[in-house]
C-alpha positions as CSV (number, residue, x, y, z in Angstrom):
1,X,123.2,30.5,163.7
2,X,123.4,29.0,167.2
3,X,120.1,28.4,167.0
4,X,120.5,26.2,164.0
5,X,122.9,24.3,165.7
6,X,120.9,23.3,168.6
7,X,118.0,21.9,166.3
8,X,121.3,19.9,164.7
9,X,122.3,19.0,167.2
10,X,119.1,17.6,168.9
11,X,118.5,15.8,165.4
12,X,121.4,13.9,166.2
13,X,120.0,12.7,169.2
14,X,122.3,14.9,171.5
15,X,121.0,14.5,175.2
16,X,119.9,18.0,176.7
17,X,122.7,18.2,178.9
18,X,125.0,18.4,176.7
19,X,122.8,20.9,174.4
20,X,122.7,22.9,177.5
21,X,126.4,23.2,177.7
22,X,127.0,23.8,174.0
23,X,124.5,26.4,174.5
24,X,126.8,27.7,177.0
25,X,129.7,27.6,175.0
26,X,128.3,29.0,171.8
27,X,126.8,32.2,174.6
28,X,130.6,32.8,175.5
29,X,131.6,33.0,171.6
30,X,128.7,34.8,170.7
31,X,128.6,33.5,168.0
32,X,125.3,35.2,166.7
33,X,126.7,39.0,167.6
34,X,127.9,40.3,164.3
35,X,131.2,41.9,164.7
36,X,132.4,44.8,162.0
37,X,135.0,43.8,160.3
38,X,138.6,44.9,162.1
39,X,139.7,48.0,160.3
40,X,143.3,47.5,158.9
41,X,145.3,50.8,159.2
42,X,148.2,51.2,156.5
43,X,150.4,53.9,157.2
44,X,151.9,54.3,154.1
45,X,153.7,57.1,153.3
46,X,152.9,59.0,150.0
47,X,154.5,58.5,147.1
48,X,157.5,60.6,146.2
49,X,155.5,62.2,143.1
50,X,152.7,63.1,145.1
51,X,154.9,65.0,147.6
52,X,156.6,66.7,144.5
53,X,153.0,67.4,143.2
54,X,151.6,68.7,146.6
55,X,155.2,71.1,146.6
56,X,154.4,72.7,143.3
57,X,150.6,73.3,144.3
58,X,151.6,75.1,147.0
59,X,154.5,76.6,145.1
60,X,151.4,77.7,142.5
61,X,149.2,79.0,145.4
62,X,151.8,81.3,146.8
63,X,152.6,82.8,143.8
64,X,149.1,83.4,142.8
65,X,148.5,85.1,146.3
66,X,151.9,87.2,145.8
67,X,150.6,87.8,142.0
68,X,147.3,89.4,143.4
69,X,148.4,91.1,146.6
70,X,150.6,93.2,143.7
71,X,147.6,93.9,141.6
72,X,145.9,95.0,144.3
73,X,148.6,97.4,145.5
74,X,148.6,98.3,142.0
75,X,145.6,99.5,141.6
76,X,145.5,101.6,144.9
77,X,148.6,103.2,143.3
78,X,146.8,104.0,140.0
79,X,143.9,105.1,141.6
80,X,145.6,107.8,143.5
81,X,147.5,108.9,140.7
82,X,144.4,109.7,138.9
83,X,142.9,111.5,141.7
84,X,146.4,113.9,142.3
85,X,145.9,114.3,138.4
86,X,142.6,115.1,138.3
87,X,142.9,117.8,141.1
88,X,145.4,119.3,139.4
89,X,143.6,119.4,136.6
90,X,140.7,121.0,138.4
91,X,142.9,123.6,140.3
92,X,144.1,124.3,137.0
93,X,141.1,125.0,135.8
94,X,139.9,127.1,138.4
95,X,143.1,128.8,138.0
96,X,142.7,129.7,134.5
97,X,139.2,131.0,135.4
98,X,140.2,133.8,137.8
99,X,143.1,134.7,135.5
100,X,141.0,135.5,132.2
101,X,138.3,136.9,134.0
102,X,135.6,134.4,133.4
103,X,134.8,134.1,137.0
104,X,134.8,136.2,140.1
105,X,136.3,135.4,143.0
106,X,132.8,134.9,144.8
107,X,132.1,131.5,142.3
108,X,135.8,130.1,142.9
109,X,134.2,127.6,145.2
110,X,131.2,127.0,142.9
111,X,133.2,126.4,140.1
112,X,135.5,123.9,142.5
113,X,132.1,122.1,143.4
114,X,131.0,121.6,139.5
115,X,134.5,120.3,138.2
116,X,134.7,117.6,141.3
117,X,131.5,116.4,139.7
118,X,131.8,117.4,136.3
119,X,134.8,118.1,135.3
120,X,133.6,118.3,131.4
121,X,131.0,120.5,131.9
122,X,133.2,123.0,134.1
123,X,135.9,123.1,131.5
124,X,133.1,123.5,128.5
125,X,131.6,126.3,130.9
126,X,135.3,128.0,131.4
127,X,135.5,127.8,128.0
128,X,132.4,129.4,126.3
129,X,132.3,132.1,129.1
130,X,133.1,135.6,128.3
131,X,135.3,138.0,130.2
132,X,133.1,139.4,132.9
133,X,132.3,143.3,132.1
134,X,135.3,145.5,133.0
135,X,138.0,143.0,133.7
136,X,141.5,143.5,133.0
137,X,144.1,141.4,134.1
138,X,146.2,143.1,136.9
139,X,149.8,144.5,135.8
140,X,152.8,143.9,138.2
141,X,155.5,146.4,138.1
142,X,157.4,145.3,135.6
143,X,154.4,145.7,133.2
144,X,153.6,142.0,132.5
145,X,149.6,141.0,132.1
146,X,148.5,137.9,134.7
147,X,150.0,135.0,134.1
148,X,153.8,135.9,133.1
149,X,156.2,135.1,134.8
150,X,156.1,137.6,137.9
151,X,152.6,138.7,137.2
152,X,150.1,139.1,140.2
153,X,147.0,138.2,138.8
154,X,143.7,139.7,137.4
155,X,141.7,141.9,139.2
156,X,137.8,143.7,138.5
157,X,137.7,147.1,137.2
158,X,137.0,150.2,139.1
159,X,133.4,151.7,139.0
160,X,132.3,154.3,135.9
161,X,133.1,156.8,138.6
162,X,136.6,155.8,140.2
163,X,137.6,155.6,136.2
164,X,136.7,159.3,135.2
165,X,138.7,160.1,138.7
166,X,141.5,158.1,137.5
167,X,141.4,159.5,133.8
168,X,140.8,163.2,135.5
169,X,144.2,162.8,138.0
170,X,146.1,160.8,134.9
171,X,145.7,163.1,132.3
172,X,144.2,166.5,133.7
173,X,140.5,167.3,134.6
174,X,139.7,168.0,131.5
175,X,138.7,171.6,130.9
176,X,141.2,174.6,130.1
């Protein structure tokens, strides 16, 4: 732009000193710099239904973070309720077992180990299995089998020869 307004005025028959200090003068404007446009800063406050509208996001947010933090705690909860049930469950199992003779003593922690993993399977196995050979549920001394009230339990059966000594001292030896 200055440019063009040198060759102007020279056109117009403008002596050189006088160019010289318009030339000046246009240097101290600079005129050709180009200058961004000054930024205009409103500091407008928001509206009052965007305030009300920011309040009931937040509002929203918090009770979406409260709503999951319970659901979380929740399911912690439910989730060890069905562990405490389900080893019960098992210890009931294993409980039964020992009582109607299906297992020995020895395979209590066997059977523990198969019902942690599969608890079907161990309760199908307690199920289907017979009474070991020569078990008989223990008698306490009031005469109740395991498992009433007071009873102590089942126990294995003494050896051919411990029950011919028992018959023999119970009822006589035998010969007259």
């Amino acid at each position: 732009m200055k440019e063009k307004l040198i060759a102007l005025l020279k056109a117009a028959g403008v002596s050189d000193e006088k160019i010289a200090e318009m030339k000046a003068t246009l240097d101290a404007f600079k005129v050709d710099e180009v200058t961004p446009p000054a930024k205009t800063t409103t500091t407008q406050e928001p509206d009052v239904e965007t305030v009300a509208l920011r309040k009931e996001v937040k509002e929203l947010k918090d009770l979406l973070n409260k709503e999951v933090t319970e659901r979380q705690q929740g399911i912690v909860a439910q989730k060890e309720r069905t562990e405490n049930e389900l080893k019960a469950k098992r210890e009931a199992l294993i409980a039964k077992a020992l009582k109607e003779g299906k297992i020995p003593e020895a395979k209590k922690e066997w059977l523990t180990k198969l019902a942690e993993k599969a608890y079907d399977e161990a309760e199908s196995f307690v199920n289907d299995a017979p009474v070991m050979a020569g078990f008989k549920p223990a008698v306490d001394d009031k005469g109740k089998p395991a498992g009433e009230q007071g009873g102590q339990g089942g126990q294995q059966a003494q050896t051919p020869g411990d029950l011919r000594a028992a018959a023999a001292a119970a009822f006589g030896s035998g010969t007259k």
